[in-house]
C-alpha positions as CSV (number, residue, x, y, z in Angstrom):
1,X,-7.0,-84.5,-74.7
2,X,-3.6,-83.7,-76.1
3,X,-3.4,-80.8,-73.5
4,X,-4.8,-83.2,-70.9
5,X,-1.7,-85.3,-71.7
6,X,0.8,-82.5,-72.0
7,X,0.1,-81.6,-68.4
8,X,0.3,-84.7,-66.7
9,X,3.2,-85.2,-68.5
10,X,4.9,-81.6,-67.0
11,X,3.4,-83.0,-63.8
12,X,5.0,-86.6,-63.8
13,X,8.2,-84.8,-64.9
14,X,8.6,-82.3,-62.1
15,X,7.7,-84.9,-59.5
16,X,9.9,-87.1,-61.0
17,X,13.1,-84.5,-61.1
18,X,12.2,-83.5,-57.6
19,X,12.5,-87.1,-56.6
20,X,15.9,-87.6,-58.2
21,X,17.3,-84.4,-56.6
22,X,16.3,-85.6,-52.9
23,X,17.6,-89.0,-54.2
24,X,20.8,-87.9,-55.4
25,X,20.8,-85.7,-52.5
26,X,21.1,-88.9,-50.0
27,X,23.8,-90.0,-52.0
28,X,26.1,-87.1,-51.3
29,X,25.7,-87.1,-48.0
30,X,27.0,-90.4,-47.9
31,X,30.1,-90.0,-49.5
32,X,30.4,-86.7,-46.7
33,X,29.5,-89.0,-44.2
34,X,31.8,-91.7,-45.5
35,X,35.2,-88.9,-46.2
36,X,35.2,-87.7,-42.7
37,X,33.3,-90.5,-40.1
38,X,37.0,-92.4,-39.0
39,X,38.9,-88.8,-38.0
40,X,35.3,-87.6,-36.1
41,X,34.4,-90.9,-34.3
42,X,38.1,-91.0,-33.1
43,X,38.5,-86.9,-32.1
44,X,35.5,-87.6,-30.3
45,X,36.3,-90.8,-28.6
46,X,39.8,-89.2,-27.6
47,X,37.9,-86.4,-25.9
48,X,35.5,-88.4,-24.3
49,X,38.5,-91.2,-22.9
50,X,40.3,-88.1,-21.6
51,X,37.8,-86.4,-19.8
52,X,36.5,-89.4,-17.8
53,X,40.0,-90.3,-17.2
54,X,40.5,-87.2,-15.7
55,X,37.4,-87.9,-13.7
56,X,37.8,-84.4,-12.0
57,X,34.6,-84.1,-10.7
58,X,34.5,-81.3,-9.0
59,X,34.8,-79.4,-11.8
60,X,32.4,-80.9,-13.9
61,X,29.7,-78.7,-15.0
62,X,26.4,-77.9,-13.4
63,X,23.6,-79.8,-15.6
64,X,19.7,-79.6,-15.3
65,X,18.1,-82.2,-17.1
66,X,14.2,-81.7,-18.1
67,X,12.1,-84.1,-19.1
68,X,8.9,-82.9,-20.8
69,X,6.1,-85.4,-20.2
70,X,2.5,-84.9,-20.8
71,X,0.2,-88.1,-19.9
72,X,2.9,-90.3,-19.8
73,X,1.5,-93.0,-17.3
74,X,3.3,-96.1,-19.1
75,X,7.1,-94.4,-19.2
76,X,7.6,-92.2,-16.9
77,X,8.3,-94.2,-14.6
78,X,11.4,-95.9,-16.4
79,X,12.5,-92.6,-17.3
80,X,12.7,-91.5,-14.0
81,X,14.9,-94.1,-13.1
82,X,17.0,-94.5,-16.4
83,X,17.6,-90.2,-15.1
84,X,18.8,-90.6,-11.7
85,X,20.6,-93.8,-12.9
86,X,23.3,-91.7,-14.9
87,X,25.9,-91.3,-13.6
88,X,27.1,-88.0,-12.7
89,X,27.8,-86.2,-8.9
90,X,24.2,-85.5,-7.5
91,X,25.3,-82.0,-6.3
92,X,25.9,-80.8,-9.8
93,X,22.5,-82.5,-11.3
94,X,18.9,-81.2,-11.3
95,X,16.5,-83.1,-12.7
96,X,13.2,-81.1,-13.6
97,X,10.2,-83.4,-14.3
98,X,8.2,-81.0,-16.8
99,X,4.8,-82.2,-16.4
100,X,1.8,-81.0,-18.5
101,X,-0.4,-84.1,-17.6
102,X,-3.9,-83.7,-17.1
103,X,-5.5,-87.0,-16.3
104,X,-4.2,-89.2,-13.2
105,X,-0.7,-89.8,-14.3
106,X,0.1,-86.4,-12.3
107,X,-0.6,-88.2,-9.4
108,X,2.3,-91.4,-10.4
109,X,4.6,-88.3,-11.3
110,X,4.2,-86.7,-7.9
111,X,4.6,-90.2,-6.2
112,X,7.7,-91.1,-8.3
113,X,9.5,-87.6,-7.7
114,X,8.8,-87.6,-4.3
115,X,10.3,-90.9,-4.3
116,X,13.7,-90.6,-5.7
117,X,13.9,-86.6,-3.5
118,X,13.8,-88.6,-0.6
119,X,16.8,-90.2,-1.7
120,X,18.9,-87.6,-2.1
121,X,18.3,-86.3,-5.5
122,X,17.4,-83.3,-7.0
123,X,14.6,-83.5,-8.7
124,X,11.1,-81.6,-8.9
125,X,8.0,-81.5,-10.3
126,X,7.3,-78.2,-12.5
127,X,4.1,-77.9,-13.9
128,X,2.7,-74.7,-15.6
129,X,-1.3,-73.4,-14.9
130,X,-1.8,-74.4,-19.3
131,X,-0.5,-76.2,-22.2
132,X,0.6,-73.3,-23.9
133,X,3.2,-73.8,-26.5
134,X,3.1,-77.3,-25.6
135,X,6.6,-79.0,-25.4
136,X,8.2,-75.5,-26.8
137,X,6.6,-73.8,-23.5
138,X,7.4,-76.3,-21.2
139,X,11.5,-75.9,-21.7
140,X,11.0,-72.6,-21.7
141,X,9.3,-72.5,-18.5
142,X,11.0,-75.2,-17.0
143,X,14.4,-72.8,-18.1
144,X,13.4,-70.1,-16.2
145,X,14.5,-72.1,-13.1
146,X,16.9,-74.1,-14.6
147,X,20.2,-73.4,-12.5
148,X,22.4,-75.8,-14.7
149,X,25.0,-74.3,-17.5
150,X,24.0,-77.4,-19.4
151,X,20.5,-78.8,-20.6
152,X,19.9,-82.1,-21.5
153,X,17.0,-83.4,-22.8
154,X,15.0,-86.5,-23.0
155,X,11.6,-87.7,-24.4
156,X,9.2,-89.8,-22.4
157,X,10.1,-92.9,-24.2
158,X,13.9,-92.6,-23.6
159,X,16.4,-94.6,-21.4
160,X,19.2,-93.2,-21.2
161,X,22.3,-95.4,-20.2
162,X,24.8,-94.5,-16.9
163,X,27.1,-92.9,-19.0
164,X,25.2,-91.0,-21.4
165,X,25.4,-88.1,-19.6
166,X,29.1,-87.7,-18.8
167,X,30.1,-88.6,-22.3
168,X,28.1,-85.5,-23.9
169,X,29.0,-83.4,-21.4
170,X,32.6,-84.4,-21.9
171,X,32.0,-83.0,-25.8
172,X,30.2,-80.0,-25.1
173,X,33.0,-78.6,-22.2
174,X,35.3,-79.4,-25.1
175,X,33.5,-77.0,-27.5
176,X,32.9,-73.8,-26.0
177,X,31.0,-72.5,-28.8
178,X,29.0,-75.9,-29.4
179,X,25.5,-74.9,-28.9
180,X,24.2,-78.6,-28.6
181,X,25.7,-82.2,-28.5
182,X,23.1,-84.7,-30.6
183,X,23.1,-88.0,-29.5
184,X,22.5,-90.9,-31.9
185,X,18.7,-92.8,-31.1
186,X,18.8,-96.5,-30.4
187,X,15.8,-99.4,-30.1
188,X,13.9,-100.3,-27.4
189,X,11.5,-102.4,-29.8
190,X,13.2,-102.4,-33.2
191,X,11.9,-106.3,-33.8
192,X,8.2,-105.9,-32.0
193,X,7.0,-106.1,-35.8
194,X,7.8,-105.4,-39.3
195,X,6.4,-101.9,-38.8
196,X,8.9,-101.3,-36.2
197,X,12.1,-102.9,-38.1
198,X,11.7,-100.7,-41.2
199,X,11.4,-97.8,-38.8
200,X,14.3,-98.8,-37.2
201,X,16.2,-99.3,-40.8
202,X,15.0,-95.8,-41.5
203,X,16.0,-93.9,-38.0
204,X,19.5,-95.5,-38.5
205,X,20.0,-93.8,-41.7
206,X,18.9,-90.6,-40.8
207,X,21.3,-90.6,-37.5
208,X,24.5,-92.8,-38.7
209,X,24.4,-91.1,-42.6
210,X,22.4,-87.6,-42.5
211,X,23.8,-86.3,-39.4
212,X,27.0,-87.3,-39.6
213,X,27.4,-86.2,-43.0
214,X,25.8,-82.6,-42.0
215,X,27.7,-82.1,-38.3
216,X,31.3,-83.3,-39.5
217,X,31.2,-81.4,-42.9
218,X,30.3,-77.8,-41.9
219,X,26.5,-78.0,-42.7
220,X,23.8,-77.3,-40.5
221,X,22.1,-79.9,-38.8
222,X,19.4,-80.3,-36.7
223,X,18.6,-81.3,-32.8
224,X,16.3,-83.7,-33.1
225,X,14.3,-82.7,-30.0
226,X,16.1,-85.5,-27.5
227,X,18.8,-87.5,-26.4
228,X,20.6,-84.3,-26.7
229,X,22.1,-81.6,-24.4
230,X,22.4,-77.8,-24.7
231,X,24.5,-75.2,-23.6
232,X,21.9,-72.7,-22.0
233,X,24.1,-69.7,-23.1
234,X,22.6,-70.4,-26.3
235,X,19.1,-70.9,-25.9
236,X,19.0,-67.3,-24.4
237,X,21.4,-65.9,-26.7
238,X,19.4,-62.7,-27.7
239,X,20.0,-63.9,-31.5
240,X,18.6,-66.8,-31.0
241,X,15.5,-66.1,-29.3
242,X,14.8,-69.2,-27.3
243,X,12.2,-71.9,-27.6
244,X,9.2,-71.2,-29.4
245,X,5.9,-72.6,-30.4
246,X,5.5,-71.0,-33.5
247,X,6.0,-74.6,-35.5
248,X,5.0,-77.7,-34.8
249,X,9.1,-78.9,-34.3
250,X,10.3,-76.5,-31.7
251,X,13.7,-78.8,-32.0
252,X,14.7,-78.2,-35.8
253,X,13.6,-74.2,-35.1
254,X,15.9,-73.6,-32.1
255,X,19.1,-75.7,-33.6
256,X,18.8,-73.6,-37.0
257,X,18.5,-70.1,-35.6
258,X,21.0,-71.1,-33.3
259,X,23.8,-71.8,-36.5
260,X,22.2,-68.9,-37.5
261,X,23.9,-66.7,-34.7
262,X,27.2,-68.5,-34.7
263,X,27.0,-71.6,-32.6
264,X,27.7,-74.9,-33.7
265,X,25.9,-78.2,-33.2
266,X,28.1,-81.3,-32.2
267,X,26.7,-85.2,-33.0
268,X,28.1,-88.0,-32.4
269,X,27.2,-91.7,-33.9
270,X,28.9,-93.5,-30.9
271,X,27.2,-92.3,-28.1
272,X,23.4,-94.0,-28.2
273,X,20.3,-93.4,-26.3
274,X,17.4,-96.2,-26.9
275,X,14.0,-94.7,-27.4
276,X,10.5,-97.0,-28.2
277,X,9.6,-97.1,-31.8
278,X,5.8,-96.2,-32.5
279,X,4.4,-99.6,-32.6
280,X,0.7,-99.3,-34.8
281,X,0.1,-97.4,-38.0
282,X,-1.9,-94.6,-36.2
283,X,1.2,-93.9,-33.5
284,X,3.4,-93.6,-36.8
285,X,1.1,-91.4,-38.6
286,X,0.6,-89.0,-35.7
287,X,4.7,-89.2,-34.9
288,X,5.4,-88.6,-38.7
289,X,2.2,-85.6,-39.5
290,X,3.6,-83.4,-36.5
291,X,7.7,-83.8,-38.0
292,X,6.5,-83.5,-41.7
293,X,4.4,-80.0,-41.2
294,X,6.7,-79.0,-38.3
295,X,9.7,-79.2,-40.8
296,X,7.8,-77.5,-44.0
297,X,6.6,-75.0,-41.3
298,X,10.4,-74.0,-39.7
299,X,11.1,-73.7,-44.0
300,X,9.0,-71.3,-44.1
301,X,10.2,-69.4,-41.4
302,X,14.2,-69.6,-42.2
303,X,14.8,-70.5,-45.6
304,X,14.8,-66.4,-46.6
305,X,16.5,-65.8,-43.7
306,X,19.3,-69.2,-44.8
307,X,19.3,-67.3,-47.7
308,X,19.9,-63.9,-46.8
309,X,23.3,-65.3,-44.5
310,X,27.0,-65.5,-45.1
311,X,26.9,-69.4,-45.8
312,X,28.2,-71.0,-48.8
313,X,25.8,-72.1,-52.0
314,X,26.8,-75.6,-50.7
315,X,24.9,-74.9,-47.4
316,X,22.3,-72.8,-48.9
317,X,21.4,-75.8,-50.7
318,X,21.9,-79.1,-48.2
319,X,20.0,-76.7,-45.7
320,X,16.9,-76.3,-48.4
321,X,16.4,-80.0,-49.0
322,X,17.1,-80.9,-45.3
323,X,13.9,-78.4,-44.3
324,X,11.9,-79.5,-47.3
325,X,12.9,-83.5,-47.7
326,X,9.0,-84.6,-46.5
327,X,8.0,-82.8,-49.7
328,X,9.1,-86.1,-51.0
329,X,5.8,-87.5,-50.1
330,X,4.0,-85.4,-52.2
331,X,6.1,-86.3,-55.4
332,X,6.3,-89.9,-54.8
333,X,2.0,-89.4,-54.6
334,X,1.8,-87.7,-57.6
335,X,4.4,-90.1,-59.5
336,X,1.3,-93.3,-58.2
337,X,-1.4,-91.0,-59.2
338,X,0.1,-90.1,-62.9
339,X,1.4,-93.4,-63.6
340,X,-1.1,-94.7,-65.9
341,X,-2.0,-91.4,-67.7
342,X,1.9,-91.7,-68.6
343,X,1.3,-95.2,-69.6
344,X,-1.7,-94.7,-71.9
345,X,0.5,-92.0,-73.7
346,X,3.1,-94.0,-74.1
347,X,1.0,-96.7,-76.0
348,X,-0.9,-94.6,-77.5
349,X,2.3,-93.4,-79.7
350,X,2.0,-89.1,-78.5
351,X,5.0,-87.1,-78.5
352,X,5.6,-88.1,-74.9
353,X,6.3,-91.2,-75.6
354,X,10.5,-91.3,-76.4
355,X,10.8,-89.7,-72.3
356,X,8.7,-92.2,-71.0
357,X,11.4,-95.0,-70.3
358,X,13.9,-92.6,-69.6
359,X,11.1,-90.8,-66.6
360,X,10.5,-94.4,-65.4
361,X,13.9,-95.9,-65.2
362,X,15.3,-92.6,-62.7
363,X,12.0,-93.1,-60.8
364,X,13.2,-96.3,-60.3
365,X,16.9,-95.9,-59.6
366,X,16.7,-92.8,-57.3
367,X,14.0,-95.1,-54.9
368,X,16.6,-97.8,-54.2
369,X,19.2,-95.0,-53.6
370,X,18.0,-94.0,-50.2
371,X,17.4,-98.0,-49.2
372,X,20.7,-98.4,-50.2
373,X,22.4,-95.6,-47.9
374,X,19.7,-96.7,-44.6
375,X,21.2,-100.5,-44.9
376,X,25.5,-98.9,-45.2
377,X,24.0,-96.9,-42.1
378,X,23.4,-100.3,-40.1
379,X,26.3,-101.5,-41.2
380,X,28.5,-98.5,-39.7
381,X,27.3,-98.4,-36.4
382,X,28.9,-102.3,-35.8
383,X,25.2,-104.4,-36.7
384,X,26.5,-106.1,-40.1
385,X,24.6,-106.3,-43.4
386,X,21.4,-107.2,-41.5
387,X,19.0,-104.4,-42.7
388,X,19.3,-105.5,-46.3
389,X,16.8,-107.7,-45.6
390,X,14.4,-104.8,-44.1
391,X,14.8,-102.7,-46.9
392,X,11.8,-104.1,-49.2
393,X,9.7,-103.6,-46.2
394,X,10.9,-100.0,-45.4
395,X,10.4,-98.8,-49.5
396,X,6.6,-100.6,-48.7
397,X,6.4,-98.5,-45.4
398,X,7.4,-95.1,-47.6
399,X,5.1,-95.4,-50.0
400,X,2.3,-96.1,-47.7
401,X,2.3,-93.2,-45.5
402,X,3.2,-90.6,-48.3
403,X,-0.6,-89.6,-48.4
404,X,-0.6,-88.9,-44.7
405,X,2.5,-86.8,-45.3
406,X,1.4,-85.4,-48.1
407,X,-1.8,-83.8,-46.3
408,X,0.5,-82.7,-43.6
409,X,3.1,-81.3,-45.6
410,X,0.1,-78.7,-47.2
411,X,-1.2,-78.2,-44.0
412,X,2.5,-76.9,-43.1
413,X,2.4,-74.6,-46.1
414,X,0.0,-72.4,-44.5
415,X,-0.4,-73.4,-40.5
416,X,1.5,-71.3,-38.1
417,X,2.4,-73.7,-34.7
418,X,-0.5,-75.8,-34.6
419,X,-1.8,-78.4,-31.5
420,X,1.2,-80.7,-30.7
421,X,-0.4,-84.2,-31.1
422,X,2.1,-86.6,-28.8
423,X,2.7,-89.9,-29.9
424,X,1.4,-92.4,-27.2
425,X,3.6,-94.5,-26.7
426,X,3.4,-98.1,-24.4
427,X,6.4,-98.8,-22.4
428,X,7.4,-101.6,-25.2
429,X,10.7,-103.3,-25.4
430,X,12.6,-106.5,-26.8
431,X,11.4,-108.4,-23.7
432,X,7.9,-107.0,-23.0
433,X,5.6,-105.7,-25.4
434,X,2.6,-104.3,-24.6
435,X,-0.2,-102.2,-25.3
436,X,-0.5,-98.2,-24.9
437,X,-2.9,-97.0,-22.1
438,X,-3.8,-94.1,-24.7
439,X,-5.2,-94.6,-28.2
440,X,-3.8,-92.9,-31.2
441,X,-6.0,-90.4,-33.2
442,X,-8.2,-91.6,-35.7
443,X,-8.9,-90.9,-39.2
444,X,-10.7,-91.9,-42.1
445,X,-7.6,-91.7,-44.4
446,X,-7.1,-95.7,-44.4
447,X,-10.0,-95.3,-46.8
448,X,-8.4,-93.1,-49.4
449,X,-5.4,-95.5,-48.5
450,X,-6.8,-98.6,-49.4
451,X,-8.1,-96.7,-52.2
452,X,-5.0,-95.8,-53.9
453,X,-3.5,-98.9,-53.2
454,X,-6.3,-100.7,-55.3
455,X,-5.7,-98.0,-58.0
456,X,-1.7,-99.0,-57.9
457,X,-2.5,-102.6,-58.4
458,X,-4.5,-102.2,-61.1
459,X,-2.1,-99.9,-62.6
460,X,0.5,-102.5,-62.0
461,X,-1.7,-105.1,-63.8
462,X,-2.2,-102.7,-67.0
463,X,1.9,-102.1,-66.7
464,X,2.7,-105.8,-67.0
465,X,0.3,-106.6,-69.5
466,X,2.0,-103.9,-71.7
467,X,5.6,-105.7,-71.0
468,X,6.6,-102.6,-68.6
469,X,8.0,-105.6,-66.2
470,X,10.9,-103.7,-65.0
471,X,8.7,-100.2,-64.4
472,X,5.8,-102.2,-62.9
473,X,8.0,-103.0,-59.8
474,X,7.4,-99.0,-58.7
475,X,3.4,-99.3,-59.0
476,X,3.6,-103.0,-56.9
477,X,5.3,-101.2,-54.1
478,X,3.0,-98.7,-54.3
479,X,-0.1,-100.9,-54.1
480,X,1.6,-103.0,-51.6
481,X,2.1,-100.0,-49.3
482,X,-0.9,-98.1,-49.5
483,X,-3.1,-101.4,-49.2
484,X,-1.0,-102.4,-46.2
485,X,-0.8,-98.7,-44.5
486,X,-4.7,-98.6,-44.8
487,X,-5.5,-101.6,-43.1
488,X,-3.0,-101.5,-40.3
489,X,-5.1,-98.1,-39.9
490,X,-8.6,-99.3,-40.0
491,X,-10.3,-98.4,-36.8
492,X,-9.8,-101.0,-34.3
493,X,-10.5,-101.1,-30.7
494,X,-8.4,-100.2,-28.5
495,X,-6.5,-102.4,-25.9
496,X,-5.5,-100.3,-23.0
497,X,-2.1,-101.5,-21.1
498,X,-3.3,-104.0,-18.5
499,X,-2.2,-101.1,-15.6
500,X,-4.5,-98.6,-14.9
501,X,-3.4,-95.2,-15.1
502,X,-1.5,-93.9,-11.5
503,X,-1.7,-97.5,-10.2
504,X,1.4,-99.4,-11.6
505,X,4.9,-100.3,-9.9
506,X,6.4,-97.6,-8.3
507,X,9.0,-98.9,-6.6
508,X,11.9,-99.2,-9.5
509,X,15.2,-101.1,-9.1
510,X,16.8,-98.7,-6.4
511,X,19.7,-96.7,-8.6
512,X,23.2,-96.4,-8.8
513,X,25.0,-93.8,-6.5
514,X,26.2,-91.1,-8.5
């Protein structure tokens, strides 16, 4: 018993260390962030106010914009139109509708394209005879063609305002040597539920805080896959090697082998693209799996060669726990699983005992630390002390899908690419919510779920009955979240968009002249 004991105790402790370094870890970034954001956001917004002021269009740079969609039939449409909406001179702006659909959306795609070519735009359809490499394959195909200098980007479920465009560009022909220009994500749907607010809380962090902090301080940083452009020149830089579909995020991959090789990745807070938040437990899970193994699968691939390079220890380091931060989830699992073997030591007088308030008290200090960085993050980018308010329902969202992470953080420790599962996503907004026309993937983990959550809450009852008050707040979180994650994920039936597939509106609000 006493060996039993000693190991869960080695166990709680490294999970528990592991936590407070990712914690502590947030909180440096946020004093980065905080030093240099005022001189960054102004550099920028002097570059930007110049070059439009200029406005010397004709020698504004040739861009091709691809947007990767695969059975897309609720958003395409309004990405289409957000597209040729920007505003930027028509002769120096292809538009390349990557479409891997394979169920009767091709035929809305065709229709739209066809629609907006006869206006005078130019845009295509390019379609390859497969799926293969999935989204990683389609950019590279779709590049092969590409005539631009300049690649943006954009996700299905993006809308892209008028000036989005012009503003990055205006960054990126200011850097020569800038391999990318990241884009900050907005909120089509941030208050459609409470599932989507504490996404929204969480998304702000990473893109106000994290990337600041990593893009304005000399760290690397990551594209995050849209609502970004890139310099073409270095996708097929030889030492770069180009997209691939060798992980499961194609985005992180490319940005960090292209630092790798001497290019530099520009972000900017100010210039925002809205995008729909996953609105049902199962969307989230499938969004969160592919990012959580795709990340643990591109650390794999780098880290020795991170390692290996002419970068500072500082770098070495902020680059490990960026690649590895969804490890998280499998430390904050084994911190709910271990709980009350900790607890019965503790009253049972063992040797353990003296840590155990100590263990329990960074648990609970390094959990608030990130909350406390995501609501500064709202409160940047101009929206007030508002996501305060979100944060208890953001620490309940992050403990309830740490066992879905978990499982896909393992699978990333050994998978090599992997099926790219696509988030469906519904055409949702703060005027019009409605339902998907494709059902998530299902899985039988809300049972586990709703399992552990039962096993927190009783943990949580023995805690407060041994006076643990303060400590027991952890193990109510937890039993909160898994309970609530497992029954948002109970099968349900599904509730396709009113719409059928290839039949909707297909005559958009005509766009602005470029």
């Amino acid at each position: 018993m006493d060996i039993l004991i000693t190991a869960s105790f080695i166990v709680f402790t490294i999970a528990t260390l592991a936590s407070m370094t990712y914690g502590l870890h947030m909180a440096v970034l946020l004093v980065l962030f905080a030093r240099r954001q005022k001189r960054e956001r102004a550099r920028q917004r002097d570059v930007i106010e110049a070059f439009l002021a200029a406005d010397d269009r004709a020698n504004w740079p040739l861009v091709t914009t691809q947007l990767p969609v695969y059975n897309e039939a609720d958003v395409v449409s309004r990405l289409v139109e957000a597209v040729t909406a920007m505003d930027y001179p028509r002769d120096k702006h292809e538009i390349q509708v990557l479409d891997d659909s394979t169920d009767a959306s091709r035929e809305l795609v065709d229709r739209v394209v066809k629609r907006y070519a006869a206006q005078g735009f130019d845009i295509k359809v390019v379609r390859r005879p497969d799926r293969r490499g999935y989204k990683a394959g389609a950019l590279a195909h779709g590049l092969q063609s590409a005539k631009g200098d300049l690649i943006p980007v954009f996700d299905a479920d993006f809308v892209p305002s008028p000036d989005f465009l012009k503003r990055t560009v205006a960054l990126m022909v200011n850097r020569p040597n800038a391999a990318c220009v990241q884009g900050r994500w907005g909120h089509l749907n941030r208050d459609e539920s409470w599932l989507t607010r504490a996404q929204a809380l969480g998304i702000d962090g990473h893109f106000a805080i994290e990337q600041g902090a990593r893009a304005w301080n000399g760290l690397m940083m990551n594209f995050n896959g849209t609502a970004g452009i890139w310099r073409k020149a270095a996708i097929l830089d030889p030492n770069v090697g180009g997209w691939s579909a060798d992980t499961l995020t194609e985005d992180l991959d490319l940005s960090y082998r292209a630092q790798l090789a001497g290019w530099e990745i520009e972000y900017t807070v100010d210039v925002v693209c809205p995008a729909e938040l996953p609105g049902t437990a199962q969307a989230l899970k499938s969004q969160q799996r592919r990012w959580a193994t795709g990340s643990i699968q591109v650390a794999r691939k780098l880290l020795p060669r991170i390692w290996r390079a002419r970068l500072s220890l500082g770098e070495k380091v902020e680059a490990t726990l960026h690649l590895t931060h969804y490890s998280i989830a499998l430390f904050m699992l084994v911190l709910a699983v271990f709980a009350r073997p900790m607890l019965l030591a503790w009253l049972s007088g063992r040797a353990v005992s003296p840590w155990f308030a100590w263990i329990w008290s960074v648990v609970c200090v390094m959990a608030f630390v990130p909350s406390a960085v995501y609501a500064y993050a709202r409160h940047i980018i101009g929206e007030g002390w508002g996501g305060v308010r979100v944060i208890p329902w953001m620490l309940v969202l992050g403990v309830g899908i740490c066992l879905s992470n978990t499982l896909a953080v393992i699978r990333g420790m050994y998978l090599r690419g992997g099926e790219f599962v696509r988030t469906p996503k519904s055409g949702s907004t703060a005027q019009r919510r409605t339902n998907s026309s494709y059902a998530a993937m299902n899985e039988k983990l809300w049972i586990a779920e709703l399992g552990l959550g039962a096993y927190s809450l009783w943990t949580f009852q023995e805690y407060m009955a041994s006076d643990s008050y303060f400590f027991s707040i952890f193990l109510l979180l937890y039993g909160i979240g898994f309970t609530w994650m497992g029954w948002l994920s109970r099968p349900q039936a599904h509730k396709p968009a009113a719409v059928a597939v290839g039949t909707q509106d297909l005559d958009p609000a005509q766009p602005q002249a470029a």
